[in-house]
C-alpha positions as CSV (number, residue, x, y, z in Angstrom):
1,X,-17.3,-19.2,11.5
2,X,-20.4,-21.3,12.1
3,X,-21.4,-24.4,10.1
4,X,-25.3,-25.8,9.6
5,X,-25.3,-29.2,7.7
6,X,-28.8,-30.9,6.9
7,X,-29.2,-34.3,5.3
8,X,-32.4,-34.9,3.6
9,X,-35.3,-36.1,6.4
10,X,-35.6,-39.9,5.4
11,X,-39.1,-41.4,4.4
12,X,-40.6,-43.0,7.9
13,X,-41.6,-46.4,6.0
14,X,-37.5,-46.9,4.7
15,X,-35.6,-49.4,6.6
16,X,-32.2,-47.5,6.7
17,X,-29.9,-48.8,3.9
18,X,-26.3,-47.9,2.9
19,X,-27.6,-44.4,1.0
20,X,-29.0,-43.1,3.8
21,X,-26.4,-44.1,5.7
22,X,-23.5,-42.6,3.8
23,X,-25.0,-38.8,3.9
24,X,-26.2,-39.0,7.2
25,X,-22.4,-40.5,8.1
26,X,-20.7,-37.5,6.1
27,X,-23.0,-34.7,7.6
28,X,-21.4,-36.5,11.4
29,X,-18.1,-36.4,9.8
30,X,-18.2,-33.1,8.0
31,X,-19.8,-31.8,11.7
32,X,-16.7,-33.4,13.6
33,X,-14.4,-31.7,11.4
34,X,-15.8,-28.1,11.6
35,X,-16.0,-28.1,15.4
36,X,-12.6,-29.6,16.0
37,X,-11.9,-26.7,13.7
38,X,-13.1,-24.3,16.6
39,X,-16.9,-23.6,14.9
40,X,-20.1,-23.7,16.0
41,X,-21.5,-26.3,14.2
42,X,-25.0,-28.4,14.4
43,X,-26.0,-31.4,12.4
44,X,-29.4,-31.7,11.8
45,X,-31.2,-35.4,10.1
46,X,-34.4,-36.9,10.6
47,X,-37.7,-38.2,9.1
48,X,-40.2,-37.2,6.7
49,X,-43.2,-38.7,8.2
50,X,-46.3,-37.1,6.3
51,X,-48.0,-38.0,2.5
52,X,-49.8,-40.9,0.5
53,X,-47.0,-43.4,0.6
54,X,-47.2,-43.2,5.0
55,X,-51.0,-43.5,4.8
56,X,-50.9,-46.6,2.8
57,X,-48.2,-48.0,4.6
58,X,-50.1,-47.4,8.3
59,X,-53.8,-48.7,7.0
60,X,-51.4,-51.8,5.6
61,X,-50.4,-52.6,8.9
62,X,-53.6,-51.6,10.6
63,X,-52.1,-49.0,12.5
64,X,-53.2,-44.9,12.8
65,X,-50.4,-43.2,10.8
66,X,-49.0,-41.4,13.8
67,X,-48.5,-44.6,15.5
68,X,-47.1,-46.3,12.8
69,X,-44.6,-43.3,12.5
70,X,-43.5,-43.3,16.2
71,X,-42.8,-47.2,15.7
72,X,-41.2,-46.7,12.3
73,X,-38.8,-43.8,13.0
74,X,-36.5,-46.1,15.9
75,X,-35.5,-47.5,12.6
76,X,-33.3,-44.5,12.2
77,X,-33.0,-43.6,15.7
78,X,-31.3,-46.8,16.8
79,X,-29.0,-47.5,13.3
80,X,-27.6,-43.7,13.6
81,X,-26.9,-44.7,16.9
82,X,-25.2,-47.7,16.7
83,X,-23.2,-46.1,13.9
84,X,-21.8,-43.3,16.4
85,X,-24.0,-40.6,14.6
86,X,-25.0,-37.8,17.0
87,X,-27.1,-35.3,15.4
88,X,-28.0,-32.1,17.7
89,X,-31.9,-32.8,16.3
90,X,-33.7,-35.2,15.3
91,X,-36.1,-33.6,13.3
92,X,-39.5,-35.4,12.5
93,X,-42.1,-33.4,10.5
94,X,-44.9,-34.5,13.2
95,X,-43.9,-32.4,15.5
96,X,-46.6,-29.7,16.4
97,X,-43.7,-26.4,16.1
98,X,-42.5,-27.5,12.7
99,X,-46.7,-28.2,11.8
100,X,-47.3,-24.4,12.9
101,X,-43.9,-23.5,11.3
102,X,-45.7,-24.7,7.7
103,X,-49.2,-23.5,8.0
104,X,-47.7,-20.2,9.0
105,X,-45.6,-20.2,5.7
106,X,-48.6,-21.2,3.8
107,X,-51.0,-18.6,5.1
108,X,-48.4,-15.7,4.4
109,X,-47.9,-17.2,0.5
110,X,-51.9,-17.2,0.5
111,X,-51.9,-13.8,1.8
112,X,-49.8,-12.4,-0.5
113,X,-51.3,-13.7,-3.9
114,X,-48.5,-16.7,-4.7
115,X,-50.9,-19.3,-3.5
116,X,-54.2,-19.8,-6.1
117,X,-56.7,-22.7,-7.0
118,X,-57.3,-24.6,-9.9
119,X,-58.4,-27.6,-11.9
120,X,-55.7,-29.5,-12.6
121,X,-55.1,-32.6,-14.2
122,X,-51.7,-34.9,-14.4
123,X,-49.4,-38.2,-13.7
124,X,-48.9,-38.6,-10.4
125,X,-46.3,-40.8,-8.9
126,X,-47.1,-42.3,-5.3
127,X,-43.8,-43.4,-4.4
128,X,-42.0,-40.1,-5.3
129,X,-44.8,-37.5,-4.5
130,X,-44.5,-36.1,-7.5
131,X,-46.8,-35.1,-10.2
132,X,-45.3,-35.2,-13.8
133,X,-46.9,-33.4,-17.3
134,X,-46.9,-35.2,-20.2
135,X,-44.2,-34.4,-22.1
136,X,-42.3,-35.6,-18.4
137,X,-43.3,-38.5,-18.5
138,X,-40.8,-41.8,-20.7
139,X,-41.9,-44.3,-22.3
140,X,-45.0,-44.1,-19.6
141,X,-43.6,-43.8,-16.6
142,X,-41.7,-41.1,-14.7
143,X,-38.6,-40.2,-15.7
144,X,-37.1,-42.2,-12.5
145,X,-38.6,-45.0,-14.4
146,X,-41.8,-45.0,-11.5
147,X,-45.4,-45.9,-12.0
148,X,-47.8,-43.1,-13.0
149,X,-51.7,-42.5,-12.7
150,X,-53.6,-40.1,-14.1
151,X,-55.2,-37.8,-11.6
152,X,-57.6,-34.7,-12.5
153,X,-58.6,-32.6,-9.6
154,X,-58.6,-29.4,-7.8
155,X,-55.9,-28.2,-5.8
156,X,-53.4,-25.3,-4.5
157,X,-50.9,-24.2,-6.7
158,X,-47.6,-21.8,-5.6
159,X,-46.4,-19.9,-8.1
160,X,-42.9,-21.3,-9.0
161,X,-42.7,-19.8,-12.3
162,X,-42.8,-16.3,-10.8
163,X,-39.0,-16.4,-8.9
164,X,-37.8,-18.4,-12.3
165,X,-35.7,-15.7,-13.6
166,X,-34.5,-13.8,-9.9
167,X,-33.3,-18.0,-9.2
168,X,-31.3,-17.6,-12.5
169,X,-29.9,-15.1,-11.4
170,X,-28.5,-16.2,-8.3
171,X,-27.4,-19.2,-9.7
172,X,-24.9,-17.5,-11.9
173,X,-24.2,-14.2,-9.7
174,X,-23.1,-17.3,-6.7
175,X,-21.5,-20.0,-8.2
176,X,-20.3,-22.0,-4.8
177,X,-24.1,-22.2,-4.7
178,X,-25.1,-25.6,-6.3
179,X,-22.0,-28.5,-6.2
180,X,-20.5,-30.4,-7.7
181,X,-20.3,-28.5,-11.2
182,X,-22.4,-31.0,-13.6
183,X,-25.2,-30.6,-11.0
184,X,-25.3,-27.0,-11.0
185,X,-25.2,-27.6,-15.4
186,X,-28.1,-30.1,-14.5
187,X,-29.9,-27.6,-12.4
188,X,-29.6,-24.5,-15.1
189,X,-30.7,-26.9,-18.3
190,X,-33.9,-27.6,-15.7
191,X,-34.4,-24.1,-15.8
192,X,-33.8,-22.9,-19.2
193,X,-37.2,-24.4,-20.0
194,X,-40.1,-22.5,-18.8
195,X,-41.4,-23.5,-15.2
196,X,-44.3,-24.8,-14.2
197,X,-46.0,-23.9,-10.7
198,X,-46.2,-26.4,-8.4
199,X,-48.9,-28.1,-6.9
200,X,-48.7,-27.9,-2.9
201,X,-52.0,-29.3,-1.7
202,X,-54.0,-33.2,-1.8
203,X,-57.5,-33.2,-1.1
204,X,-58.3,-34.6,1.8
205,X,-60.6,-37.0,0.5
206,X,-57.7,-38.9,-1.4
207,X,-55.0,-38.0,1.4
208,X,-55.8,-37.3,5.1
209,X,-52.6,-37.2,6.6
210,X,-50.8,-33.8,6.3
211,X,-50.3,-31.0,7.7
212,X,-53.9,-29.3,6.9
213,X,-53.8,-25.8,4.9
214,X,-54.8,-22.8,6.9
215,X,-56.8,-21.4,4.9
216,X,-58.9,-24.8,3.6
217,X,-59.7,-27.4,5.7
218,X,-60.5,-29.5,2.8
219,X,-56.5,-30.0,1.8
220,X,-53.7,-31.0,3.4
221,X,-50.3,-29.9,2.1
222,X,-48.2,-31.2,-0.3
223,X,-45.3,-33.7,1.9
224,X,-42.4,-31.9,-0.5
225,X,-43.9,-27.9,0.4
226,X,-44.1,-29.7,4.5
227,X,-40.6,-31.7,4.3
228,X,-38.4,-29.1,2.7
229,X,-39.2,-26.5,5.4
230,X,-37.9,-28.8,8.0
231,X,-34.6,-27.1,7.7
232,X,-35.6,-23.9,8.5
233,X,-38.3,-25.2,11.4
234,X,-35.7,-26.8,13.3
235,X,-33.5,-24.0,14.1
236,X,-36.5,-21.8,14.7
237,X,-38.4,-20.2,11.7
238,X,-41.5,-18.3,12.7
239,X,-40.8,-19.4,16.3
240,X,-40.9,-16.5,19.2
241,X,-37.5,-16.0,20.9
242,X,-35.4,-18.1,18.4
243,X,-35.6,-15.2,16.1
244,X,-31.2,-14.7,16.1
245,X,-31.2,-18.5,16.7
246,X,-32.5,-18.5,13.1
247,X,-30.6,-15.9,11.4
248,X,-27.4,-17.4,13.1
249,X,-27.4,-20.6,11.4
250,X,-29.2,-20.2,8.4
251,X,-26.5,-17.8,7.3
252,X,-24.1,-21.1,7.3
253,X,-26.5,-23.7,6.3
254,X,-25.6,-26.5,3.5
255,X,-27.8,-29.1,2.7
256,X,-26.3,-32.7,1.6
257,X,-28.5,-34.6,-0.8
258,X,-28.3,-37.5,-3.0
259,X,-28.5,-35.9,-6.5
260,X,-32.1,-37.8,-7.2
261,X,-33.6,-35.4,-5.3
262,X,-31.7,-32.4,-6.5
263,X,-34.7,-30.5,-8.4
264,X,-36.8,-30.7,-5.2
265,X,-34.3,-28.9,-3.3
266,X,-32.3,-26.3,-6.4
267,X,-35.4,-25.8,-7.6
268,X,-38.7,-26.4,-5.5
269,X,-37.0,-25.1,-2.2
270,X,-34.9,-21.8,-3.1
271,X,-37.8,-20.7,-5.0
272,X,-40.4,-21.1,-1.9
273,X,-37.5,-19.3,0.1
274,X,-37.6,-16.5,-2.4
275,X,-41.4,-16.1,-2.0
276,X,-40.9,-16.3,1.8
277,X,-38.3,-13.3,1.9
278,X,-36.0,-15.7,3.7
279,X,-32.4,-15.9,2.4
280,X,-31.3,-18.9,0.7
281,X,-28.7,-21.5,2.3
282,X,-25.2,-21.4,1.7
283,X,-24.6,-24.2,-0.3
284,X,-26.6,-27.1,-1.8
285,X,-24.2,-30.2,-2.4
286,X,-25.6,-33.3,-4.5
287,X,-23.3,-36.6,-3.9
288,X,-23.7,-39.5,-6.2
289,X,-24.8,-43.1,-5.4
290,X,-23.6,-46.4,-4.4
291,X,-23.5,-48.9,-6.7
292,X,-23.5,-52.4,-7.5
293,X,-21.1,-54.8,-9.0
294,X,-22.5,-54.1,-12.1
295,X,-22.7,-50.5,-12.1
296,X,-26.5,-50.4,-10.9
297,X,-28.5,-47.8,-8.8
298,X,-28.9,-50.1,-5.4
299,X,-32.4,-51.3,-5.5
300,X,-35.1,-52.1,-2.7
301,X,-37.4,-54.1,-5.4
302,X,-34.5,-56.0,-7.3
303,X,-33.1,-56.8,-3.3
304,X,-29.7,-55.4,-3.3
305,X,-29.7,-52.6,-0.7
306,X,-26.8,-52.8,1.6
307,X,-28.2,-52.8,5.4
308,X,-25.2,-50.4,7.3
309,X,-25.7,-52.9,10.5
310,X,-24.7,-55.9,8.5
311,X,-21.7,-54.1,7.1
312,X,-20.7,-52.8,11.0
313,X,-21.2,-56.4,12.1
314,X,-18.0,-57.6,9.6
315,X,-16.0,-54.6,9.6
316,X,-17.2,-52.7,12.7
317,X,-18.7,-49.2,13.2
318,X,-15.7,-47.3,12.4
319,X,-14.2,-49.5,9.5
320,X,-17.7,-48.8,7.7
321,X,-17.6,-45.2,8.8
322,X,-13.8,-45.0,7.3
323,X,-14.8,-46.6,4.3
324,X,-17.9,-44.2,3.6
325,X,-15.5,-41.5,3.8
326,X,-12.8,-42.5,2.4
327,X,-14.2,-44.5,-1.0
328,X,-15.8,-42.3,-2.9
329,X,-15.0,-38.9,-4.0
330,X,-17.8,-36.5,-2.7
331,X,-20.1,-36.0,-5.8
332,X,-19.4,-39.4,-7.7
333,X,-21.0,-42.7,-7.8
334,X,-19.1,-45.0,-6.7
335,X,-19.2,-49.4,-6.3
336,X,-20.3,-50.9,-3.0
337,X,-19.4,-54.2,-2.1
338,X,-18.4,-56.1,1.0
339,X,-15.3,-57.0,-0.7
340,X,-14.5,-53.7,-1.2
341,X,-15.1,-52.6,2.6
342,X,-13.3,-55.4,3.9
343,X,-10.2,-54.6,1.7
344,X,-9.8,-51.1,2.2
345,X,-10.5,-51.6,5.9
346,X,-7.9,-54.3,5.9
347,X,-5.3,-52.6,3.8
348,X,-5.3,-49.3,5.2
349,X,-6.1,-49.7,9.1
350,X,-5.1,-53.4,9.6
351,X,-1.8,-53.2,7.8
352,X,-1.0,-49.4,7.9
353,X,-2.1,-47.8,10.7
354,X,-2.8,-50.8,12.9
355,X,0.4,-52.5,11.8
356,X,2.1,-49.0,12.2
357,X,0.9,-48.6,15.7
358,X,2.3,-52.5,17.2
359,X,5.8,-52.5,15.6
360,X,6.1,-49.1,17.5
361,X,4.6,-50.0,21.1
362,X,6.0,-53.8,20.6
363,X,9.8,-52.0,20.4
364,X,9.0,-49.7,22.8
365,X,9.0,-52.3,25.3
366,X,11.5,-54.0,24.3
367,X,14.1,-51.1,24.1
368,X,12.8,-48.4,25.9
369,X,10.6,-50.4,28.8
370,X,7.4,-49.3,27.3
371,X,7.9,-45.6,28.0
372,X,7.7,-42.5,25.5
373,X,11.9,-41.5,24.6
374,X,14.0,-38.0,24.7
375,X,12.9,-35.6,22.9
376,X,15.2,-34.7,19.7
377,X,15.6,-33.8,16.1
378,X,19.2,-34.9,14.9
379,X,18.2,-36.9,11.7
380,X,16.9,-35.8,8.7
381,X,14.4,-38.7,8.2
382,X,12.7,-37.4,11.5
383,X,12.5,-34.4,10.4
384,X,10.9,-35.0,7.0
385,X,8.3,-37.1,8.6
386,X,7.8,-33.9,11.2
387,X,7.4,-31.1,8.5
388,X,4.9,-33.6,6.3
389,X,3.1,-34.5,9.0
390,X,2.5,-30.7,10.0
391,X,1.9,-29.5,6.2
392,X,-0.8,-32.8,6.6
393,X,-2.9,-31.5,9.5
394,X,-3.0,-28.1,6.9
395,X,-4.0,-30.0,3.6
396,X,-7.1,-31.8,6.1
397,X,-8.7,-28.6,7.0
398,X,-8.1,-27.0,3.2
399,X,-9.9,-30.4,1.9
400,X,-12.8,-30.5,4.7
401,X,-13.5,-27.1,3.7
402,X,-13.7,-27.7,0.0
403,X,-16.1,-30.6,0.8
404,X,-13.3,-33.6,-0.1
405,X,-13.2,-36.0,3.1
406,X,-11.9,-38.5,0.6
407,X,-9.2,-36.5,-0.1
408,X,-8.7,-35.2,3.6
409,X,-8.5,-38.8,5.0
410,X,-6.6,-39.7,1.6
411,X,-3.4,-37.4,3.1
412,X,-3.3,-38.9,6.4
413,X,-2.7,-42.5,4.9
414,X,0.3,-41.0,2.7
415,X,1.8,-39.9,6.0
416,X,1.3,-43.4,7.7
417,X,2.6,-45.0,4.4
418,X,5.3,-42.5,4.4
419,X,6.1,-43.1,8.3
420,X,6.0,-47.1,7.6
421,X,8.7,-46.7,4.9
422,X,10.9,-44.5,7.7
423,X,10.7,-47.1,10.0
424,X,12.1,-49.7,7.8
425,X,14.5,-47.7,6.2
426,X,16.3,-46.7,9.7
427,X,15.3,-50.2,11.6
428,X,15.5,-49.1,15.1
429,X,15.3,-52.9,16.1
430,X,19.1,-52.6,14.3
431,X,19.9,-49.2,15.7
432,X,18.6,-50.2,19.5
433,X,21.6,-51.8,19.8
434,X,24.6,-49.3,18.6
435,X,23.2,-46.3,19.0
436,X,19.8,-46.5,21.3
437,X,19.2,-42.6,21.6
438,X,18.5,-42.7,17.4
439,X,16.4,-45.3,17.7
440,X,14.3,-43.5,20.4
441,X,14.1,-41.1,17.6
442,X,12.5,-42.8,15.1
443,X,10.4,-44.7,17.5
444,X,9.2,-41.0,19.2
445,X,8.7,-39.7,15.4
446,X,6.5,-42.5,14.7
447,X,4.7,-42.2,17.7
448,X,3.8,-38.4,16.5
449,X,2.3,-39.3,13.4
450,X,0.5,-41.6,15.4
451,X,-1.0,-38.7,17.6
452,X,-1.2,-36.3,14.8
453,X,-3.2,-39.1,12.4
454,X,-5.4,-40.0,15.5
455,X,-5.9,-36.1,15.6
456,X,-7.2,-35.9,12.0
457,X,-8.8,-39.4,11.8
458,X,-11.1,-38.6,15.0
459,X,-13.9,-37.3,13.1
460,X,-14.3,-40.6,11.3
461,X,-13.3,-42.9,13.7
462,X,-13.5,-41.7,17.4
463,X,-14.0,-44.7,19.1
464,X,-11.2,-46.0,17.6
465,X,-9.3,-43.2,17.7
466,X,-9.6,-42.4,21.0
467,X,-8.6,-45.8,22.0
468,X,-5.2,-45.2,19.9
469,X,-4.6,-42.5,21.9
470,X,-5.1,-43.5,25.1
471,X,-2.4,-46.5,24.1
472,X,0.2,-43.7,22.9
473,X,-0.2,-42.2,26.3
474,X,-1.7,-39.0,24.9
475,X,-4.3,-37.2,27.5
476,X,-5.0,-33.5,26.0
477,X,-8.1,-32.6,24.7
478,X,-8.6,-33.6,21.1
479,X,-8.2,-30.3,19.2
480,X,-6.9,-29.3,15.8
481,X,-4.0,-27.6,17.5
482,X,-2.7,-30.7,18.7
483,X,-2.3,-31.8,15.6
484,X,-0.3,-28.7,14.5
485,X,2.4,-28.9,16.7
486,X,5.3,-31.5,17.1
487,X,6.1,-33.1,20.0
488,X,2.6,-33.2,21.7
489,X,3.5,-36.5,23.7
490,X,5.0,-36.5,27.0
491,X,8.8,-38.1,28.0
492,X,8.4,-40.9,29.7
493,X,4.8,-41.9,29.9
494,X,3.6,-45.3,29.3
495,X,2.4,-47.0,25.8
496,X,0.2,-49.5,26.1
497,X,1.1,-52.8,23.8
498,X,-2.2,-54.3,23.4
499,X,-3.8,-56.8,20.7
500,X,-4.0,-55.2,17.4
501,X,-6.5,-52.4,17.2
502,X,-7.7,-53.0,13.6
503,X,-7.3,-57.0,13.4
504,X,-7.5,-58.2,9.6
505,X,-10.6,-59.0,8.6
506,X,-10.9,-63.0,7.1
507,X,-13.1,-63.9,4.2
508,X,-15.1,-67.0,3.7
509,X,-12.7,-67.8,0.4
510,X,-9.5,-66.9,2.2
C-alpha cells in the first residue's frame, strides 16, 4: 500500500498558531504510522503565497511580495521544525514548476470551452478570497461573519455547475470519500442547491500578484484555482518524467483540512479535477477546531491564538505533540487550554508511563544489578499483560487506518494503566526477596510493555521514545513487528536508571 497525506498550504502572512499546528502535527503522525506500517508514504505541507491579502501585506511592509514571502514562509519552516515535523516537501506556490503546473491547467480548461468571460458583479471578501452572491451573504457580511465589498467587473469564469451532478454522483457511489459523516451531509446539502461557476481570475489592475493566465495577460488567477493544485504539482502533474511518479501517489492521496475550508476543497477542487480528466483523491477528511474556554473559534483579532512554541516551551515538543493527538477525537472540536496540556501531559506520561518506566529500572538495580532477567511465562498475570499488549499493537494499526490517533494512542495508555496495576498487585519489591526468579518476571513483563508502548508511541513522540528505548536496552530497528512479538529485549543487557523522562510539569497556582 502507499499513503499521500496533504495539509492545507498555510497563508504566507499567518504566524503559525495551534490550528495549523495540529493538522500539520497529525499529517507527521498519521505519515509515521503508515511507514512504520511498511508503506510508502510522503507528507506533503507548505504555503500558499499568491492573492490580494499577500499584496497588501508586502506594500504594508514596503517590501516586493516575493520578498516578503521568502521572509514570511521561515515562519513555518522553523516552528515545523522545532516541533519534529519532517515533511518530504515543502511546497510553496512560488515556485516556477507548480506556476507552469497551473497555467498549463488553465490553458487546457480554456481550450476545451470550461473557461469563459463575463461581467460579473458580487461581495467579495479579502481575507477569505472569496466572492459571495447575495443571498450568501448574513446580516451583511459573509457567512464566516467577514467583511464584504461590492465589486462589479470582468473576469474568467470555470464552469462549476457543469460536473454538479457527475460530483453527486461520486459522492454517494464512494462514501469513504468525504469524513467525518456530518461533513459529507454538509457537503451534499451544498450541493442540493444549484451551483454557481466560479470565478478563477483578478484583473491585474486590482491584483498583480498571481500566477498570470495564459491566455490573458490582463488577469492573474484566482489564489483558490492556484493553491488547490498544489497537491497535484508537487508530486509531478504535467511535469516530464514524473508521469508514474504522479499516478503512484495520487491513487493514495488524502487531504486533511480544517472543516472551514471544506467547500473549497469537496467542492471547488473535485470539480476542477473532473474537468481536468484527473482522478479524484482518495479521501478528503475535515477535523474540527480548537477551542477556547468558553467554547469559541480561537481568534487572531479577539487575541486568543495559542502560539505551538509557547506551548513546547512548558510542556516540551513531544508532550504538545502527544496532546494534539491524543485530545481530540479526529473530526470534533475540541477545548484548548494550557491547563489542559499540562494535565494530560502530566497524568499520562509523568505518572503513567514515566512513573511506569523508574519503579521498573529503579528495581532492576536493586535486585537484578541493572540487567534485563530470564526469560519466562509461569504466571498468569504475565501472561495477561503479554496477550493485551500484543492484541494492542493490532487495535493501533486498525485505529490509524480508520483515521482515530486518539483512539490509537488511547489503547496504549490502557496497557500502561493495566501494566501499573500488575506491578502493584504482585510487588516484586515483596517477591525479590522469597522468590527472586518471579519477580524478574514481572519486572521483564513490564519492561515489554515498555518496548511495545515505545513501539506504538514512536510516531508521536520519537524523541522521547527513542530515548526510552535506548534506557530499556533495546537496539533493533523501530518497526511494527517489534511490537508484535513478545520478548523483543535481550537477557542480560543493561537499563539505564536515569532522571525521570517525563518530569511533572508545576503550575504557577500549585
Amino acid at each position: 500500500m502507499k499513503f499521500y497525506v496533504t495539509t492545507p498550504i498555510y497563508y504566507v502572512n499567518d504566524i503559525p498558531h495551534i490550528g495549523h499546528a495540529y493538522t500539520t502535527v497529525i499529517a507527521d503522525v498519521l505519515t509515521r504510522y503508515h511507514r512504520m506500517f511498511g508503506e510508502e508514504s510522503y507528507f506533503l505541507t507548505g504555503v500558499d503565497e499568491h492573492g490580494q491579502k499577500v499584496q497588501k501585506a508586502a506594500e504594508a511592509r514596503g517590501k516586493d511580495p516575493q520578498t516578503h514571502c521568502d521572509e514570511m514562509v521561515l515562519n513555518f519552516q522553523n516552528v515545523w521544525k522545532e516541533l519534529t515535523i519532517a515533511p518530504d516537501v515543502f511546497m510553496r506556490t512560488t515556485f516556477p514548476y507548480h506556476k507552469k503546473v497551473v497555467q498549463d491547467c488553465l490553458q487546457q480548461l480554456f481550450d476545451c470551452g470550461d473557461i469563459y468571460i463575463k461581467e460579473y458583479e458580487g461581495w467579495y471578501s479579502v481575507s477569505e478570497e472569496i466572492f459571495y452572491t447575495e443571498k450568501d451573504l448574513v446580516n451583511g457580511k459573509s457567512p464566516a461573519g467577514k467583511e464584504v465589498t461590492l465589486v462589479k467587473e470582468k473576469n474568467y469564469f470555470f464552469k462549476m455547475s457543469k460536473y454538479q451532478d457527475r460530483l453527486l454522483k461520486y459522492i454517494h457511489d464512494n462514501p469513504e470519500f468525504i469524513a467525518p459523516e456530518n461533513k459529507k451531509n454538509e457537503t451534499l446539502g451544498f450541493l442540493s442547491k444549484p451551483l454557481e461557476d466560479l470565478c478563477i481570475s483578478r484583473p491585474k489592475s486590482r491584483l498583480s500578484w498571481g500566477i498570470e493566465l495564459p491566455f490573458d495577460k490582463e488577469y492573474v488567477t484566482y489564489v483558490w484555482f492556484d493553491a488547490l493544485l498544489n497537491y497535484t504539482s508537487a508530486i509531478g502533474l504535467k511535469q516530464q518524467g514524473r508521469e508514474l511518479e504522479f499516478q503512484n501517489k495520487w491513487a493514495a492521496a488524502v487531504h486533511l483540512i480544517g472543516k472551514d475550508i471544506l467547500i473549497t476543497h469537496t467542492v471547488y477542487w473535485p470539480t476542477m479535477l473532473m474537468a481536468l480528466n484527473l482522478p479524484l483523491p482518495r479521501k478528503i477528511f475535515a477535523h474540527g477546531w480548537w477551542l477556547t474556554a468558553n467554547n469559541s473559534k480561537m481568534s487572531k483579532s479577539e487575541g486568543q491564538v495559542v502560539k505551538p512554541l509557547d506551548m513546547k516551551d512548558i510542556v516540551g515538543v513531544d508532550g504538545l505533540r502527544y496532546f494534539l493527538t491524543r485530545d481530540i477525537h479526529f473530526g470534533n472540536d475540541a477545548q484548548f487550554s494550557q491547563d489542559l496540556v499540562i494535565n494530560r501531559v502530566n497524568v499520562e506520561l509523568a505518572n503513567n508511563l514515566g512513573n511506569l518506566l523508574s519503579r521498573t529500572t529503579q528495581l532492576l538495580h536493586k535486585y537484578f544489578d541493572g540487567k534485563i532477567p530470564e526469560r519466562s511465562s509461569n504466571l498468569e498475570s504475565s501472561k495477561e499483560i503479554s496477550k493485551l499488549a500484543l492484541q494492542t499493537s493490532t487495535r493501533v494499526r486498525e485505529d490509524i487506518y480508520n483515521y482515530s490517533p486518539n483512539m490509537a494512542v488511547g489503547h496504549v495508555v490502557e496497557l500502561l494503566t493495566k501494566t501499573n496495576q500488575c506491578l502493584d498487585q504482585e510487588a516484586p519489591w515483596k517477591k525479590a526477596k522469597e522468590n527472586l526468579a518471579e519477580a524478574g518476571e514481572t519486572l521483564l513483563t513490564v519492561m515489554e510493555v515498555l518496548r511495545i508502548s515505545a513501539i506504538l508511541l514512536h510516531p508521536v513522540m520519537p524523541s522521547k521514545m527513542n530515548e526510552l528505548l535506548e534506557r530499556i536496552g533495546f537496539r533493533e530497528k523501530v518497526t511494527f513487528e517489534e511490537a508484535q512479538k513478545w520478548f523483543g529485549l535481550t537477557t542480560g543487557s543493561t537499563v539505564i536508571k536515569a532522571d525521570p523522562l517525563f518530569p511533572r510539569i508545576q503550575t504557577e497556582n500549585k
